[in-house]
N, C-alpha and C positions, 0 to 999 in steps of 0.2 A: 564568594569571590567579589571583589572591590570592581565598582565601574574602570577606576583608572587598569587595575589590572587588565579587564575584560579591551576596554581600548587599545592596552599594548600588543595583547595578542590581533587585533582588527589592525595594526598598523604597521605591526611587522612586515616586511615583504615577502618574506621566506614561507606564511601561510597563506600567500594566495599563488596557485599553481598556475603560469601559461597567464598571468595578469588577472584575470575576472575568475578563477575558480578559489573559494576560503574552504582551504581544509586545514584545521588543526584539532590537533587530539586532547590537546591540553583546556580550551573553551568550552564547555559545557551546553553553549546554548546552540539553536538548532537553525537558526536565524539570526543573521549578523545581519548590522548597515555595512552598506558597501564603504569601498575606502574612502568614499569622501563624503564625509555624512550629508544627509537630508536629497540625494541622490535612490533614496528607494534601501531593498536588503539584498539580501543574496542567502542562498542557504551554506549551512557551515558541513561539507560531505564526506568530514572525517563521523560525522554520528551518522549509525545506520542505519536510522528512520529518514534521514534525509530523502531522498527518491522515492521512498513509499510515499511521504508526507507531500510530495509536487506530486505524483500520480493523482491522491486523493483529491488536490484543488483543483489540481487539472478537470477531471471525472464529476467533481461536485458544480463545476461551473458549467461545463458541457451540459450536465446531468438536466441542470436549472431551466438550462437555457433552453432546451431540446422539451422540457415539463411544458413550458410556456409557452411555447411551437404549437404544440399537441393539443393545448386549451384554448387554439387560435387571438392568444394574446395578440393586442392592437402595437401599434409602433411604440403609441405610449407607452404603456404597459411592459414593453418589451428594455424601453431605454429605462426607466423606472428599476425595471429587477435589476440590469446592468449594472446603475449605478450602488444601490446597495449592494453589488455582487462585492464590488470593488472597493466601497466603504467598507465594507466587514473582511474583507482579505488584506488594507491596509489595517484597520485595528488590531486585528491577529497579528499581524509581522511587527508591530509596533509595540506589542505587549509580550512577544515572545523573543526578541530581541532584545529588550530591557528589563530582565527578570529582578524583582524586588531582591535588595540584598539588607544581612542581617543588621546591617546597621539602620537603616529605613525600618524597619519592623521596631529595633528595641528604642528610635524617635518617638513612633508613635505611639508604642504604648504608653512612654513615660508622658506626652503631648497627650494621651487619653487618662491618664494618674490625673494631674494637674487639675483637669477640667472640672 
């Protein structure tokens, strides 16, 4: 599916329910940007890993943070994991929200022919 397509379903208003809820059936991906991009993502909760998948970051952040509790992690140490909690969960939403499409794929290989 084409970025502009993947955009028009993110822009429609008819897929986001009650204003800040994205559910469409038709988007594939699992993590949308919100409607106004570079504002963060939202999850898309017509797919039905959607709530398992917030449980799990939920659970893996607590998990983290509660590990580093119990190891009598310092302040430091403590704002340290935070911050990488938060760099690796935006990476995530950022890479799964912009899924490589087949046009990108047959760029590069013909960009790696050339070379």
């Amino acid at each position: 599916m084409s970025n502009h397509a993947l955009d028009h379903f993110r822009c429609d208003p008819t897929n986001w329910k009650l204003g800040i809820f994205y559910f469409c059936r038709a988007d594939q991906r699992m993590i949308v940007p919100k409607r106004i991009r570079g504002l963060g993502w939202t999850l898309n909760f017509a797919r039905p890993l959607a709530v398992p998948f917030l449980g799990f970051l939920v659970a893996l952040v607590l998990g983290v943070l509660e590990l580093a509790r119990s190891f009598g992690a310092g302040g430091d140490a403590r704002f340290a994991i935070k911050l990488l909690l938060a760099l690796g969960i935006i990476a995530l939403c950022y890479r799964l929200s912009n899924p490589p499409t087949k046009n990108s794929h047959a760029e590069s290989d013909s960009n790696n022919r050339n070379a």
